[in-house]
Residue, then its C-alpha position, 0 to 999 in steps of 0.5 A: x266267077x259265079x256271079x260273072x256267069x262264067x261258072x255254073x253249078x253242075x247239078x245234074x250226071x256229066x260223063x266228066x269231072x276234071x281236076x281243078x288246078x290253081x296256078x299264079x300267072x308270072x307276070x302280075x301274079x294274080x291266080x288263074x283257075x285252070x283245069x287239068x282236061x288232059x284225060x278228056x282231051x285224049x278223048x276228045x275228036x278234033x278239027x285241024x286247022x292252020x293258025x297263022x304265024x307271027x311272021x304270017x302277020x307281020x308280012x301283011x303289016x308291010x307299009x303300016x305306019x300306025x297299029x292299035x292293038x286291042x286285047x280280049x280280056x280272058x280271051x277264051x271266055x268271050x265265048x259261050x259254049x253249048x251246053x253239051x260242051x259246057x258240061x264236060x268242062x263240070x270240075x269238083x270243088x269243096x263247094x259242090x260241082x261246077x261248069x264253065x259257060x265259057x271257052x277254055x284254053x285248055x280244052x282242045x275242041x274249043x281253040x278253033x271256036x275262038x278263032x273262028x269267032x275273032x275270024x269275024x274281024x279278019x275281013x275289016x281292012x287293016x285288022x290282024x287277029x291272032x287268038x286274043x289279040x287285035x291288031x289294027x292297022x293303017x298308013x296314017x293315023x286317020x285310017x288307024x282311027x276310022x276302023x268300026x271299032x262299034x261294031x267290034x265293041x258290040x261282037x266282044x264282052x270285054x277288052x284289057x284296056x290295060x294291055x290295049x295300045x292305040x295308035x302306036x307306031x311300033x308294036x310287040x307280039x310274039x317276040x317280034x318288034x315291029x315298026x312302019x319301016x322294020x320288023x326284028x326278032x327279039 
């Protein structure tokens, strides 16, 4: 992770030092670093602010007929923070202290960054976002491929082309099944 600058050793005095937690995710069972910020989160000021529903979304899809949908890898760490925030992400390890240059899901403060940064794509006509989920989307398959995809290219680091799905004419997110004609609850 350091040598993907998505850590950085923390040489100097932070007002933090949160646990470090390894978890497995349950699909592919790969390790996942996470930290345990539940005491800094307590402390932490927040912005609220209203996230769109999956039935927000799926209501605006109405009439399309193909969707792409693109995914951010590591969603949160598309991000870079300050570095006032990136300290307080400072965690101990058996190497010494580390930060995070990226976002972190766990940490409360920065969710809204993130979704203030896929905001960006939200005024493309025919693109949904939902955290780290783009959904793109047209009425025939020549609108679904002319969305600017460079310049959303340039603004993301990385996409799980694995979990991206173009020119679908049905699509899953958040236990909904959607189709051109129909959407179900699963």
């Amino acid at each position: 992770m350091e040598d993907k600058e998505v850590i950085r050793k923390a040489d100097e005095p932070t007002d933090w030092v949160n646990s470090l937690v390894v978890v497995e995710k349950p699909k592919t069972g790969k390790l996942r670093i996470c930290l345990d910020p539940r005491n800094l989160n307590k402390a932490i000021k927040r912005e609220h602010f209203a996230l769109p529903t999956i039935e927000d979304i799926t209501t605006r899809l109405t009439g399309a007929k193909y969707l792409s949908k693109l995914d951010c890898n590591n969603g949160y760490w598309q991000l870079r923070m300050d570095k006032e925030s990136q300290l307080l992400t400072t965690f101990n390890s058996p190497f010494g202290r580390y930060c995070f240059f990226e976002c972190l899901l766990e940490l409360n403060r920065l969710k809204k960054s993130f979704k203030t940064s896929v905001w960006l794509f939200e005024n493309l006509k025919g693109v949904e976002t939902d955290i780290d989920d783009i959904l793109v989307w047209g009425n025939n398959a020549k609108r679904n491929t002319m969305i600017d995809f460079a310049q959303f290219l340039t603004d993301v680091k990385r996409l799980d082309f694995v979990k991206c799905r173009k020119m679908q004419v049905s699509s899953q997110r958040g236990g909904v099944h959607r189709t051109h004609s129909k959407r179900q609850m699963e």
